[in-house]
VOBA-1610 file (N, C-alpha, C; in pm, whole numbers, padded with zeros to 5 digits, always signed):
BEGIN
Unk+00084-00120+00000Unk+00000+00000+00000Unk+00088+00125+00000Unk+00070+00236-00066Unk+00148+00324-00082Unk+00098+00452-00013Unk-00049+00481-00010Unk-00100+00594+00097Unk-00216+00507+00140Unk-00220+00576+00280Unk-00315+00580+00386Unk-00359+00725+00429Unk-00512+00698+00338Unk-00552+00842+00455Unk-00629+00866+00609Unk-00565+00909+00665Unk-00601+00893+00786Unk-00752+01017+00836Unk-00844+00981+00893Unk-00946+01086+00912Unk-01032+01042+01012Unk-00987+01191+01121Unk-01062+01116+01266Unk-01244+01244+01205Unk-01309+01164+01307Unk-01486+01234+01260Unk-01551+01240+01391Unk-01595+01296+01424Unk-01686+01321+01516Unk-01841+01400+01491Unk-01933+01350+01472Unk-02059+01392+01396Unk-02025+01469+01233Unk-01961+01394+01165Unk-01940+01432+01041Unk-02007+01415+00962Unk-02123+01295+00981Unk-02216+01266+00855Unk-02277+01355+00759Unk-02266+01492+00796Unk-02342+01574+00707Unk-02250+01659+00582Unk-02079+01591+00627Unk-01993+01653+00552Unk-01944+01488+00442Unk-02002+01350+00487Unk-01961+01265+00419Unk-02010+01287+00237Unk-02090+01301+00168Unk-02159+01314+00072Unk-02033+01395-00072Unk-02041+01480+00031Unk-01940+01604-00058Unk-01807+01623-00036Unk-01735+01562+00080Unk-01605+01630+00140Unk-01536+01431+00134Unk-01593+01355+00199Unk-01579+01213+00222Unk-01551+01171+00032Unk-01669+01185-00039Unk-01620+01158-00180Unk-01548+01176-00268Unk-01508+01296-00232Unk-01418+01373-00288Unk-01263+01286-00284Unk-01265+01253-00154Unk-01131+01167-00093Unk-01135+01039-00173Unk-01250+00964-00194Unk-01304+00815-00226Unk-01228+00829-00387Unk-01331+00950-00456Unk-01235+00947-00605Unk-01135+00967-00643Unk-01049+01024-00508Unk-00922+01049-00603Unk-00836+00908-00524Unk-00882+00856-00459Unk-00803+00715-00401Unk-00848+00627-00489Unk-00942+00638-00585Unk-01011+00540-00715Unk-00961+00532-00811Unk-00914+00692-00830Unk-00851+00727-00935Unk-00663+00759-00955Unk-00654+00802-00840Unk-00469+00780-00856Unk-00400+00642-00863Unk-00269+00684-00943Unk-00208+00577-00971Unk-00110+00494-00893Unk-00166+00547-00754Unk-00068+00473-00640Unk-00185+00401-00526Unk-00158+00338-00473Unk-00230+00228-00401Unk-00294+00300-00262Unk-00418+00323-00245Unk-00427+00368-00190Unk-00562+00323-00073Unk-00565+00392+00069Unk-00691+00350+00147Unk-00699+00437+00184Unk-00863+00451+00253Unk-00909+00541+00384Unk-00939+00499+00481Unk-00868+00535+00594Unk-00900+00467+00712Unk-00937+00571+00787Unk-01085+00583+00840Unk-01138+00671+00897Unk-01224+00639+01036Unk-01201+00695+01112Unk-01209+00620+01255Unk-01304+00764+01311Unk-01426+00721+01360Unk-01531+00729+01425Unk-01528+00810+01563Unk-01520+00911+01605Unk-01496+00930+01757Unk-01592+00934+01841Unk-01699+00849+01824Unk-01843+00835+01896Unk-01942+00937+01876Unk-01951+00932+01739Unk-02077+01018+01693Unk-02179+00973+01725Unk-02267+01101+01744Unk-02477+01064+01732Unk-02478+01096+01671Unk-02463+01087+01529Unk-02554+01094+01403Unk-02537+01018+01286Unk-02517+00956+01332Unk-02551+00794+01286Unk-02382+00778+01161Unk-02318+00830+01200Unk-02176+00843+01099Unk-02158+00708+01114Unk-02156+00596+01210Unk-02046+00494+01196Unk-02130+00375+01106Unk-02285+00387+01161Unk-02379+00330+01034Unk-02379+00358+00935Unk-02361+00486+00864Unk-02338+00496+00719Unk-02194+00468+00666Unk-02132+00452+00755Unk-01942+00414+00720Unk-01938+00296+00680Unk-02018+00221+00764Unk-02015+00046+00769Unk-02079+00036+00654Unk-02193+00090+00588Unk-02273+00093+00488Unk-02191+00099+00343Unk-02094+00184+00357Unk-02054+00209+00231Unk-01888+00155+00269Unk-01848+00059+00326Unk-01688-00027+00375Unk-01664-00084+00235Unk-01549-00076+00176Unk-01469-00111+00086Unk-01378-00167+00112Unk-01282-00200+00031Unk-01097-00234+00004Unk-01058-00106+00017Unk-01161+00035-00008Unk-01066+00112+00000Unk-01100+00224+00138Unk-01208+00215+00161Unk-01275+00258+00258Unk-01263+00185+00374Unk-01187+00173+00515Unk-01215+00095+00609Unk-01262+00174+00759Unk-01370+00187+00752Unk-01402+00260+00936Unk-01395+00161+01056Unk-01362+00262+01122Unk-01361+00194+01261Unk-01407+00269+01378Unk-01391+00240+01519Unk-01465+00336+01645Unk-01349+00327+01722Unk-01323+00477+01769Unk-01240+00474+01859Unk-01256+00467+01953Unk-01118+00352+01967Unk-01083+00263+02127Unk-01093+00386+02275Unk-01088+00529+02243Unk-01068+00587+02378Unk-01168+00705+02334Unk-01074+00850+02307Unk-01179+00961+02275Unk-01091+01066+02238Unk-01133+01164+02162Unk-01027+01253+02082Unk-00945+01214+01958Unk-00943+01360+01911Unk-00826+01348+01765Unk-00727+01272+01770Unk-00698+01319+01887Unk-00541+01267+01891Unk-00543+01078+01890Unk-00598+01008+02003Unk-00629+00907+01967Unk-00675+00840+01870Unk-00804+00926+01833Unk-00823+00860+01688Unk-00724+00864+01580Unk-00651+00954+01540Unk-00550+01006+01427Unk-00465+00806+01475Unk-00383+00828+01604Unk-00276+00690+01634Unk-00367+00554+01592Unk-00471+00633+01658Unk-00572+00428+01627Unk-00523+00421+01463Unk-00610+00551+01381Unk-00603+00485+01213Unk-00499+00458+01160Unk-00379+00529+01218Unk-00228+00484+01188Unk-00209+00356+01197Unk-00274+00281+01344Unk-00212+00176+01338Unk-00281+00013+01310Unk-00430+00098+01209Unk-00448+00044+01159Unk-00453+00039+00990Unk-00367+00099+00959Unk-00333+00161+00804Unk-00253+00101+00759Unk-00166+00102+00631Unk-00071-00029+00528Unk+00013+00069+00483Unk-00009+00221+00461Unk+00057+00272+00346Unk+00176+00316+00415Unk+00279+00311+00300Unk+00375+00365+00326Unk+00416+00557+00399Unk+00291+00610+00325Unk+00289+00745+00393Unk+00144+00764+00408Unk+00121+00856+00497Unk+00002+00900+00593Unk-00030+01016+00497Unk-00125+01022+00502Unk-00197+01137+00432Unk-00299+01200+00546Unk-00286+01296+00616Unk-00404+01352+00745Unk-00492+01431+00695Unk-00651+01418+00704Unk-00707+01499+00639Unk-00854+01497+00752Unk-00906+01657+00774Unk-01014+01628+00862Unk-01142+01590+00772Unk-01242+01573+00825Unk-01379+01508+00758Unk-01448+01635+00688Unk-01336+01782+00706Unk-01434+01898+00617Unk-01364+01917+00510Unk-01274+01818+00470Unk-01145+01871+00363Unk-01205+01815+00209Unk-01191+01905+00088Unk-01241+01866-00033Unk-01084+01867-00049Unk-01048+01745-00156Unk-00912+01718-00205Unk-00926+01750-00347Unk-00856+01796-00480Unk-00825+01850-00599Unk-00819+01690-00651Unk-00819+01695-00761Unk-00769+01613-00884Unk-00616+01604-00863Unk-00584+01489-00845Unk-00406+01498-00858Unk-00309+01520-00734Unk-00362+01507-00606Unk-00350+01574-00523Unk-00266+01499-00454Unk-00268+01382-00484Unk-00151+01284-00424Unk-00008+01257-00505Unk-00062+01271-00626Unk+00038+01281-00739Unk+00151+01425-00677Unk+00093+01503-00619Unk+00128+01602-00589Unk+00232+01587-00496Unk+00198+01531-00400Unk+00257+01492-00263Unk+00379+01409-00264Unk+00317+01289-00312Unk+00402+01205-00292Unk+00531+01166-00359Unk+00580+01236-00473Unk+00744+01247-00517Unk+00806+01366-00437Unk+00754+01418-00351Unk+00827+01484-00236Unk+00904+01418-00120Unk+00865+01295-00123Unk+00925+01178-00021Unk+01029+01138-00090Unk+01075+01144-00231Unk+01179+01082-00293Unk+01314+01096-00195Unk+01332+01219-00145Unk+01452+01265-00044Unk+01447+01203+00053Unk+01505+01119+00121Unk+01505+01116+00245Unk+01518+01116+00397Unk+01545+01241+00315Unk+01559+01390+00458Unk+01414+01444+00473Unk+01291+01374+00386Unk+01226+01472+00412Unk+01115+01375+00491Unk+01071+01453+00571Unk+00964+01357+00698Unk+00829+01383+00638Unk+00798+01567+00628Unk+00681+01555+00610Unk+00656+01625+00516Unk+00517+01675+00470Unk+00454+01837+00364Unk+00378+01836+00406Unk+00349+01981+00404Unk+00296+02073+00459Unk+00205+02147+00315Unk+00072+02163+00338Unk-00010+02187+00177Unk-00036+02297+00209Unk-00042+02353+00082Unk-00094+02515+00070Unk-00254+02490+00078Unk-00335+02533+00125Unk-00495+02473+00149Unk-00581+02653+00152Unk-00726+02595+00136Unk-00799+02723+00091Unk-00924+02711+00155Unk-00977+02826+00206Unk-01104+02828+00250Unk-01220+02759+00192Unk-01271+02670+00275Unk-01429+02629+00173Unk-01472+02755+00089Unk-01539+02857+00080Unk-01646+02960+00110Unk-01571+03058+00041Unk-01479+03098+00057Unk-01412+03239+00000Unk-01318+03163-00120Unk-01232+03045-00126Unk-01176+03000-00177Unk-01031+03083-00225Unk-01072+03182-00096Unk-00906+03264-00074Unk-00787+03151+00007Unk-00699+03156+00001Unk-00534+03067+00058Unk-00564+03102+00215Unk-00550+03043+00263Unk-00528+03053+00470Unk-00394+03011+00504Unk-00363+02899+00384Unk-00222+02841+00486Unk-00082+02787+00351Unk-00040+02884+00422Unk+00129+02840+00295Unk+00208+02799+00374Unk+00387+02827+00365Unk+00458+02802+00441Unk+00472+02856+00595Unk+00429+02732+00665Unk+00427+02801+00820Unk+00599+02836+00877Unk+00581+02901+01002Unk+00667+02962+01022Unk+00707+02938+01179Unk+00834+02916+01242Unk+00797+02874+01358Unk+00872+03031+01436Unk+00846+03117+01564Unk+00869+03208+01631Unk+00886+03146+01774Unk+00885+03256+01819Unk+00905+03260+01981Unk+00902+03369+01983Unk+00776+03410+02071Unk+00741+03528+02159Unk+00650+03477+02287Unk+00722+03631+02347Unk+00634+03631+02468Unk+00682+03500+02550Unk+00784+03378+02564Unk+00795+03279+02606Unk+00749+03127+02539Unk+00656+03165+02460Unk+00576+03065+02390Unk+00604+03032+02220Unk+00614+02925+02178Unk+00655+02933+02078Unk+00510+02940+01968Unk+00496+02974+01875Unk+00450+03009+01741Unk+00421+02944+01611Unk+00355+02878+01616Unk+00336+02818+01458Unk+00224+02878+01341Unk+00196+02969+01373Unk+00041+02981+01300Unk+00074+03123+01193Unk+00204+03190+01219Unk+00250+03260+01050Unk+00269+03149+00966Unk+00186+03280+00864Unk+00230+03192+00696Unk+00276+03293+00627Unk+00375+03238+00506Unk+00387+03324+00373Unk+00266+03208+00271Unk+00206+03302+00245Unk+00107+03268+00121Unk+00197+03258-00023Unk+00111+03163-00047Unk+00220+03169-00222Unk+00234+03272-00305Unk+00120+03387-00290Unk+00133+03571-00363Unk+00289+03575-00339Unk+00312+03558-00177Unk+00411+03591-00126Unk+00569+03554-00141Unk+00579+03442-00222Unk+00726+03366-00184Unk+00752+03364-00357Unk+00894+03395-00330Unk+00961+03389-00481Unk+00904+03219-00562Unk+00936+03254-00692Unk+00896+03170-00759Unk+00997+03090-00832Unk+00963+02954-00871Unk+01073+02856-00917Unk+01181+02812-00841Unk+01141+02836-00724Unk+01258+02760-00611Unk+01272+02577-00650Unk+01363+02528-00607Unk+01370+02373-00648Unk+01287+02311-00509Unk+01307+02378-00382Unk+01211+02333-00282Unk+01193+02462-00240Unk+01060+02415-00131Unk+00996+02504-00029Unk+01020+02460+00111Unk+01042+02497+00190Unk+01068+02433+00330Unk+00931+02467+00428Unk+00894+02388+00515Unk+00801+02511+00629Unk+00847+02422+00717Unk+00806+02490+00843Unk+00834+02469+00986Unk+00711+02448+01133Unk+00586+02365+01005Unk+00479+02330+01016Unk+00419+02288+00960Unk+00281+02247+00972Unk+00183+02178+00896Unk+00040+02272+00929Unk-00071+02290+00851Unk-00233+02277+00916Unk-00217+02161+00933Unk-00324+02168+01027Unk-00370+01976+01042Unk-00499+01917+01007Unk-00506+01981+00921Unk-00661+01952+00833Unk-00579+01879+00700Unk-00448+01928+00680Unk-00376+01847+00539Unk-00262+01875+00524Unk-00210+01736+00563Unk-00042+01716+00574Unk-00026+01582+00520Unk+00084+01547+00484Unk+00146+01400+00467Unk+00272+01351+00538Unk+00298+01249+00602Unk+00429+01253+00655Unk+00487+01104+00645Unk+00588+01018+00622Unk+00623+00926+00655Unk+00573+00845+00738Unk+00536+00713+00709Unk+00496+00646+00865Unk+00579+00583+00925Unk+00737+00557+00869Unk+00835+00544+00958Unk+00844+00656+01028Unk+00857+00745+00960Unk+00920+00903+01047Unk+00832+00853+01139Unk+00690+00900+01136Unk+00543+00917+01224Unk+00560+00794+01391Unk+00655+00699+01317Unk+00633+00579+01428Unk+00776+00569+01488Unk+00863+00650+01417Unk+01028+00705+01482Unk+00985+00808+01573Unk+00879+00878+01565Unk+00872+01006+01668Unk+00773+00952+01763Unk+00714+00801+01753Unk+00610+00804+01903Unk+00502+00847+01879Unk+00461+00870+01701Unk+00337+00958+01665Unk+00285+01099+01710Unk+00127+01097+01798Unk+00046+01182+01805Unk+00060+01175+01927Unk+00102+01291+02048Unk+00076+01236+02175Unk-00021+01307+02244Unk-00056+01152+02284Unk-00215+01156+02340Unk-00197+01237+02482Unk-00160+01328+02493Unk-00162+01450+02607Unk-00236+01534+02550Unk-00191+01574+02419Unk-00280+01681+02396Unk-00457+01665+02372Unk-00478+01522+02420Unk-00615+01522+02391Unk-00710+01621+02478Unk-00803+01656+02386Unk-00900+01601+02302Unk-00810+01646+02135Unk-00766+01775+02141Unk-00719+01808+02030Unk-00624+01990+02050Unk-00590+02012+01960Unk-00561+02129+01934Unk-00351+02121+01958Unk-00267+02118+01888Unk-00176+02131+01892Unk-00116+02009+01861Unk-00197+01928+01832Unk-00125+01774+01803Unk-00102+01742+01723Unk-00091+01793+01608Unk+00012+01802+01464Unk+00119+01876+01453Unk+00093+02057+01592Unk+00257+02062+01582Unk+00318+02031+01675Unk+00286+01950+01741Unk+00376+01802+01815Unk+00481+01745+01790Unk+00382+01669+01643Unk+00394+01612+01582Unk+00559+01599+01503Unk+00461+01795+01404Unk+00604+01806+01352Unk+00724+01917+01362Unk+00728+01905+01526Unk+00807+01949+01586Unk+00950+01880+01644Unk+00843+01772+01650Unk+00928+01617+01703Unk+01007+01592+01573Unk+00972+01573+01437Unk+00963+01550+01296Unk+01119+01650+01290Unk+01107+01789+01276Unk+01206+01867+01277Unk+01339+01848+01329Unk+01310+01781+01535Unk+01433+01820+01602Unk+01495+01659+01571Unk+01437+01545+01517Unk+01486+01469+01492Unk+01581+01465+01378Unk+01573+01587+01308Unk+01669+01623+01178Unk+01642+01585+01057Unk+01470+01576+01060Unk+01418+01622+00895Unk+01386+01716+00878Unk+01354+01723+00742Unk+01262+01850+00650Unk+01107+01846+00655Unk+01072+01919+00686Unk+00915+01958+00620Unk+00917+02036+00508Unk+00858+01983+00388Unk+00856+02022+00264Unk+00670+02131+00259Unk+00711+02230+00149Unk+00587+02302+00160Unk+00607+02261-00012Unk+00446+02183-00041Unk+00356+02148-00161Unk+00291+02313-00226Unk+00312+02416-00295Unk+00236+02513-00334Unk+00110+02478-00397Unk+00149+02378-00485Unk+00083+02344-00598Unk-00049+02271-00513Unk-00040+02253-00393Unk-00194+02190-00350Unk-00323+02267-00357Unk-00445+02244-00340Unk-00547+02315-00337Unk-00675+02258-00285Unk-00679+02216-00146Unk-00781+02166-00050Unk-00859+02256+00001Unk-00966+02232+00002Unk-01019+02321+00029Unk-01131+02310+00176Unk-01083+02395+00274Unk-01153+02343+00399Unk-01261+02405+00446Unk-01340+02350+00515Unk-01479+02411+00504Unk-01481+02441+00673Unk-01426+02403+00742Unk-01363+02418+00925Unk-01525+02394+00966Unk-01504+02337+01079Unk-01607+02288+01226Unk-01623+02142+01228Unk-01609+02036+01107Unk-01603+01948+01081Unk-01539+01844+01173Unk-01444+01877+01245Unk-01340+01786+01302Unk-01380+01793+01442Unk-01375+01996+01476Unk-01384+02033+01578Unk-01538+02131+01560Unk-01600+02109+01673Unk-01693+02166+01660Unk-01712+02290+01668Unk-01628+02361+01754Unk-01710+02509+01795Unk-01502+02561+01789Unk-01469+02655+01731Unk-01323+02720+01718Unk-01292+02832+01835Unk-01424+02869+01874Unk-01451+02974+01971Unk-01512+02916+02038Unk-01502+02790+02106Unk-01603+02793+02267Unk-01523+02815+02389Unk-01591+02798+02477Unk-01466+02804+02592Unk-01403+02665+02661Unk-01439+02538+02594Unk-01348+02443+02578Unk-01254+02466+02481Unk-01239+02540+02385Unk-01159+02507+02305Unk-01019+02607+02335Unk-01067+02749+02379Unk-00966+02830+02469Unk-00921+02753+02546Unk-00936+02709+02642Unk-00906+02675+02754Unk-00834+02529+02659Unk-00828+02466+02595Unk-00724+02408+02569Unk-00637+02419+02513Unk-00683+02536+02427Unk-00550+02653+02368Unk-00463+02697+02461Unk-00494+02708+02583Unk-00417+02742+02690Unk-00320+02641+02767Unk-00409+02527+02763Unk-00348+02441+02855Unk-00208+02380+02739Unk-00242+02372+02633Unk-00201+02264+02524Unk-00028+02336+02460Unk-00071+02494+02488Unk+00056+02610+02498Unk+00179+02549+02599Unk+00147+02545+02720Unk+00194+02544+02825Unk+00274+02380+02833Unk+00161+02256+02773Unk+00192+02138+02709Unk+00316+02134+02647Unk+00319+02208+02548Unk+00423+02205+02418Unk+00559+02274+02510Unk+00536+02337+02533Unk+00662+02395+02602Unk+00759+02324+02716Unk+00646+02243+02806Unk+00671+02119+02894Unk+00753+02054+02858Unk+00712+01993+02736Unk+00789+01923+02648Unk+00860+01942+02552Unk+00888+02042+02501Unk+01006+02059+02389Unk+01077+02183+02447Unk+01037+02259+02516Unk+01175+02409+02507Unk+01239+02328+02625Unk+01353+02319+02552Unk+01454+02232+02592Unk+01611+02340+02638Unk+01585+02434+02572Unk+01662+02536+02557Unk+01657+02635+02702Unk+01819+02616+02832Unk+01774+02714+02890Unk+01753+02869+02934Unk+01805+02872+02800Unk+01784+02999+02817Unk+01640+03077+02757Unk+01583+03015+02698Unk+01460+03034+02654Unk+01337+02971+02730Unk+01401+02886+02837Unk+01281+02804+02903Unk+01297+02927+03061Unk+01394+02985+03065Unk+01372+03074+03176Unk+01308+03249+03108Unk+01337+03267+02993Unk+01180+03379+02924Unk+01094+03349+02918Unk+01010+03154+02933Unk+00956+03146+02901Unk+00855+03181+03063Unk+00932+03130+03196Unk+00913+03142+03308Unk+00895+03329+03357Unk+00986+03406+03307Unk+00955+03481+03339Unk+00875+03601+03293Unk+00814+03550+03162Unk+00760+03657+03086Unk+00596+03599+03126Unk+00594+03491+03206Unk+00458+03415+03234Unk+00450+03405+03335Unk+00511+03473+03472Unk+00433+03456+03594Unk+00327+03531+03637Unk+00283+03633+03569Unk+00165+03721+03604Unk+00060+03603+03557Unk+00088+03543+03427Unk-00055+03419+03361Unk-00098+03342+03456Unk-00042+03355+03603Unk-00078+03273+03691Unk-00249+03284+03792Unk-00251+03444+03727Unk-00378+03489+03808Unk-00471+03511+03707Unk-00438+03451+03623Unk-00559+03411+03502Unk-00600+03267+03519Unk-00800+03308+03491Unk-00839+03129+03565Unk-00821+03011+03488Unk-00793+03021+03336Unk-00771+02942+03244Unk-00600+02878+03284Unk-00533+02971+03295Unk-00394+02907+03335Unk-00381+02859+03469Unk-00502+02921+03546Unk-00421+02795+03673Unk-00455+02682+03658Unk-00550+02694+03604Unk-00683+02536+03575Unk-00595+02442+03494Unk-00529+02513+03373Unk-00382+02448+03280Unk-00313+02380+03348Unk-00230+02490+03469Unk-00107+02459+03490Unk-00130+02337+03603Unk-00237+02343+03712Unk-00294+02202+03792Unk-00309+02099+03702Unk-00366+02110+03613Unk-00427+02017+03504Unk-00308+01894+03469Unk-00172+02001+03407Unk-00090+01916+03382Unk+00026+01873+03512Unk+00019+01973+03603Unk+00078+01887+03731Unk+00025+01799+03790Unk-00084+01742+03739Unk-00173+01593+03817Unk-00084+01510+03702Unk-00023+01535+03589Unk-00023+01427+03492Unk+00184+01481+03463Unk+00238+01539+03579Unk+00362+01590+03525Unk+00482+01422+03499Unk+00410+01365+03567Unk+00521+01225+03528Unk+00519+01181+03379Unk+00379+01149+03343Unk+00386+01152+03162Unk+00417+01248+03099Unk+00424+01387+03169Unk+00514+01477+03070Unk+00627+01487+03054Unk+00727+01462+03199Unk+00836+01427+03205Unk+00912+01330+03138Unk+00818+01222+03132Unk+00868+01099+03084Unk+00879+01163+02905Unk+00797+01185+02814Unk+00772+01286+02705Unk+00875+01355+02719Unk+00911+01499+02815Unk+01032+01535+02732Unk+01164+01502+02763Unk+01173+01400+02840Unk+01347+01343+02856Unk+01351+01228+02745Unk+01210+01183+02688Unk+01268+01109+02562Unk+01240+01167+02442Unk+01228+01316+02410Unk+01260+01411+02300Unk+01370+01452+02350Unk+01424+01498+02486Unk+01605+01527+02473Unk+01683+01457+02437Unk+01647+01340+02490Unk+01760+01250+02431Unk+01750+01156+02239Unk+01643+01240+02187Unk+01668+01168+02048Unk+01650+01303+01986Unk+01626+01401+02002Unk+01671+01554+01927Unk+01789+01575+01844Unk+01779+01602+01744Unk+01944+01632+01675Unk+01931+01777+01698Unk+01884+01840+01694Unk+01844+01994+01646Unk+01799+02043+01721Unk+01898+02174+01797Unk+01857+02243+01879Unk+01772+02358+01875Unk+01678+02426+02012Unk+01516+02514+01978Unk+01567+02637+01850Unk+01699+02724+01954Unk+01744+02805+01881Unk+01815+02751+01787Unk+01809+02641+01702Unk+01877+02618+01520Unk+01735+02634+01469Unk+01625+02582+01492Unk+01555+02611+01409Unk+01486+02706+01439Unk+01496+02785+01518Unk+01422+02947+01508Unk+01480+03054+01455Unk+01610+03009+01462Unk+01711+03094+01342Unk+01695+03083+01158Unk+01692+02918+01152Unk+01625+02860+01025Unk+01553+02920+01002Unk+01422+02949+01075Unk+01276+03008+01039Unk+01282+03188+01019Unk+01393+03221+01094Unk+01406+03333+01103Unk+01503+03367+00948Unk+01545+03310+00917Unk+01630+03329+00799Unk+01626+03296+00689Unk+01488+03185+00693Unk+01414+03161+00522Unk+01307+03202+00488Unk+01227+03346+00603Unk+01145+03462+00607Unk+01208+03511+00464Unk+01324+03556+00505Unk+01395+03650+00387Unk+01419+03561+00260Unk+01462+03412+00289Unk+01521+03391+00182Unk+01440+03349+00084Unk+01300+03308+00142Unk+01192+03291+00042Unk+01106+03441+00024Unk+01071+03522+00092Unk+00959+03585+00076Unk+01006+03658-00075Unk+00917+03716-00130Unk+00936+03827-00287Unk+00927+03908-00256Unk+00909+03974-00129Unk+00863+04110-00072Unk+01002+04163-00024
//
């Protein structure tokens, strides 16, 4: 098997018709071997009955063993064949060609993952090009992009220093060299740049695809972008990432001191208890990213800081 697409759902049935088919034809139609493995996160609306309904060779659903993205994403991994992972949420329309696209980007292998240029359902304006990784304020940054308007043209590659996580591809050696998706960040929110953060300090590339054109329709995966579950794990999931990767100390003491006032905010104490009931699995998490890291915080924030210029046209 050569791709596996992976797609966690949670009351998606109303996006299967149009967004689900879309995926079905071009795994029908490309010339590389392909499945969907799409795993269930205990919907009411009847998603896992119509999954079972329409089960193929190429279609395989399943129900997830626990709860959340993050779990579901590892379950379909490890029940998938292909050589590379294809991640896509249940609101994503895929292009004609779209794997064709992807997948002679793996020819290198330095390169772990890609990262797709992707487009609003609705406006069908660009949201996400080459991400960018920062550090401010103590916290690190993934959510700049240069849009493709933006970046010189005819480069032999594109690099980014991220993924969306509505549509990425990555190795499933890499994916199962890094320990996957970790299920800390469940329910969701930050667990692709985990992912390929881990992906990075292990001393690959993330490749940026221009030529993609997915188009996302957002709420699909996650329900509400603005509720106050979803802040509040924006908060906690911040504080997560940092636990575990700023490894760096001189940046892990800006990160301490530019954040002790966040302490009398109710979302961060609720965070910071949250993950001191669970600090042994975090611990355990980042003493086994120190010790298999090639690549230190400040090499690749310099990287990121220095292919701003060397790609942008501006």
């Amino acid at each position: 098997m050569d791709i596996s697409v992976i797609i966690p759902s949670l009351n998606g049935r109303k996006y299967f018709n149009e967004f689900l088919s879309s995926v079905i034809k071009e795994c029908e139609s490309t010339p590389y071997k392909a499945e969907i493995v799409i795993v269930d996160d205990g919907s009411e609306d009847g998603s896992m009955a119509y999954l079972e309904s329409i089960a193929s060779d190429i279609l395989k659903p399943y129900k997830n063993t626990k709860k959340g993205a993050c779990s579901a994403r590892n379950y379909a991994v490890s029940k998938s064949s292909g050589k590379y992972l294809v991640f896509l949420d249940n609101d994503v329309i895929i292009e004609k060609g779209f794997f064709e696209k992807i997948v002679p980007l793996f020819k290198d292998s330095s390169v772990g993952a890609v990262a797709c240029a992707g487009y609003q359902y609705d406006s069908r304006q660009q949201i996400d090009g080459i991400k960018l990784l920062k550090f401010k304020r103590g916290f690190f940054r993934f959510t700049s992009n240069i849009l493709n308007k933006d970046i010189k043209q005819g480069l032999n590659e594109y690099l980014s220093f991220g993924v969306q996580g509505a549509y990425f591809a990555c190795r499933k050696d890499v994916f199962n060299e890094v320990c996957g998706i970790s299920e800390l960040f469940e329910p969701y929110l930050l667990e692709e740049t985990d992912l390929m953060y881990k992906i990075l300090k292990h001393g690959y590339k993330i490749l940026y695809q221009p030529d993609t054109h997915p188009l996302h329709k957002w709420g699909g995966t996650i329900a509400s972008k603005v509720s106050l579950r979803t802040k509040y794990l924006s908060v906690r999931n911040k504080y997560l990432f940092n636990f575990i990767h700023l490894h760096s100390k001189k940046l892990f003491i800006q990160f301490i001191l530019l954040n002790i006032y966040r302490v009398f905010k109710t979302d961060d104490r609720k965070a910071l208890k949250e993950l001191y009931s669970i600090r042994g699995k975090i611990l355990q998490e980042r003493k086994r990213e120190m010790k298999a890291s090639k690549i230190k915080d400040e090499e690749l924030l310099r990287a990121s800081y220095e292919y701003i210029k060397a790609v942008s046209s501006t």
